[in-house]
Structures are given as C-alpha cells and as structure tokens.
N, C-alpha and C positions, 0 to 999 in steps of 0.2 A: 546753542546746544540742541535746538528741536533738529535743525538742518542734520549736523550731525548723526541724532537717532535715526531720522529719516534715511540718511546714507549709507547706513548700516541696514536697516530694513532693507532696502532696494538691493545692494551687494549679495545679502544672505538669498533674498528672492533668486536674483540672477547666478547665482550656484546651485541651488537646488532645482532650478528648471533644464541645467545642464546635465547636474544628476540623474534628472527622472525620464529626461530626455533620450538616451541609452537603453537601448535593449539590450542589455547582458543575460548570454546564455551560455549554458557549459554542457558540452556534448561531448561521447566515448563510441569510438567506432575502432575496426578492424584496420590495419595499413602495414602488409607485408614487409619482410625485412630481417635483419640476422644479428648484428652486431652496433659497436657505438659509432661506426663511422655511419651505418643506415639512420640510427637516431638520431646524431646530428644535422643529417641533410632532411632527414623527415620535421624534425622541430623546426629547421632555418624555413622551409618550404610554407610548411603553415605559419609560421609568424612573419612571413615576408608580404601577407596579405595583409591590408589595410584592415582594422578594427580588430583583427587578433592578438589579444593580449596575451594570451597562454598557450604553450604546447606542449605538451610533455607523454613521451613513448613509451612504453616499455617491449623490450625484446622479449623477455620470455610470455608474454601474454597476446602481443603485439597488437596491444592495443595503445591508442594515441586517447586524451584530452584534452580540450582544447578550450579555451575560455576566448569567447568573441561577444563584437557588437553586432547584433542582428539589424540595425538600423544603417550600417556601413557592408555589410557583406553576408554572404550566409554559406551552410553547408556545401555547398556545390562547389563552392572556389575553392573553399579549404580543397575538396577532393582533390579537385582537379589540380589544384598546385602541388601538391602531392604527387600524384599519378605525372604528373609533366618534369617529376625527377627522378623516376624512375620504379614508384614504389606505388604496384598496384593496392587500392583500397576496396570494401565493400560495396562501392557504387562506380567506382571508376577502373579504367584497368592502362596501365603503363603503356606505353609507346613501346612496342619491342625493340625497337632500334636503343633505343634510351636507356630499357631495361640490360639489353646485350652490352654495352660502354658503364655499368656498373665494375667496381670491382669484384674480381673474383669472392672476396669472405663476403660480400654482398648479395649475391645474386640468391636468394628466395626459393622453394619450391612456390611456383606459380602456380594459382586455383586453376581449376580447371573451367575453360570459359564454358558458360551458360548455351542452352540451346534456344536459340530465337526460334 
C-alpha cells in the first residue's frame, strides 16, 4: 500500500513539473489581410510553428491572438511565419513576390514601409 502512495506522489510530481515547466504566453498583434481565406492561411501559418497552441484572426480589426510556449518558440517566428505567407505584420513585412501570388479578395492595402 505505502509503494502505491508512493507512486502516486511521484506521477503527481512528474505532471506538475511538466506543467510549470511551460511558459505560456498570449499575445495580440497587427497582421494585414481581408477576408476568410487570409484567416485561414494566417491561423494555419501561426499554428504550423511548434509550441503554438492558439491563433485566432479577426478581419475587421485585423488583429491575430495567439497562445504559445515561450520555452519552444517566441514572437519572431510566429511573425515571420506569418509574413512567409504572404501577410505583412507589425514587425515583419511579406515577400512581395509572395504577397503579389496572393488571391485577388486577398491582397491588403499594404503599410507603407518605414524610413530607415
């Protein structure tokens, strides 16, 4: 019976250190775009990165959410996987080639790039 309790204490341990283990974070940024074919490719885009549990866009605000492990990945990748499908963000800006092979209901008024 002690073994048991014992095995139980030790299992609970070793889930809870999995638990705490995880740096869950949830972030809201800008990511250009028009309709539900942009959300779909903009949500497949960020959740196609390893440790991103969540994405979810909205077109009229066109702002993205995203729920990640920060111990598996962080803000940068989400961007840029993002921006590597066509759909400039806040910190990244699209491939024009990329961006021009969007469909037409697709294609953005694009920011206007920054001056270096």
């Amino acid at each position: 019976m002690k073994i048991k309790a014992k095995l139980i204490v030790v299992f609970m341990f070793l889930g809870m250190a999995s638990v705490f283990a995880q740096d869950i974070k949830k972030e809201e940024f800008k990511v250009y775009g028009n309709c539900g074919m942009c959300e779909t490719r903009i949500e497949d885009a960020a959740t196609s990165i390893d440790g991103v549990t969540s994405a979810k866009w909205n077109s009229k605000t066109e702002m993205i959410k995203v729920t990640y492990d920060a111990s598996k990945t962080d803000l940068d990748k989400i961007h840029q996987a993002i921006a590597d499908v066509g759909h400039d963000t806040d910190l990244k800006k699209a491939d024009d080639k990329t961006y021009d092979n969007l469909h037409g209901c697709c294609k953005y008024d694009r920011p206007e790039k920054e001056e270096e």
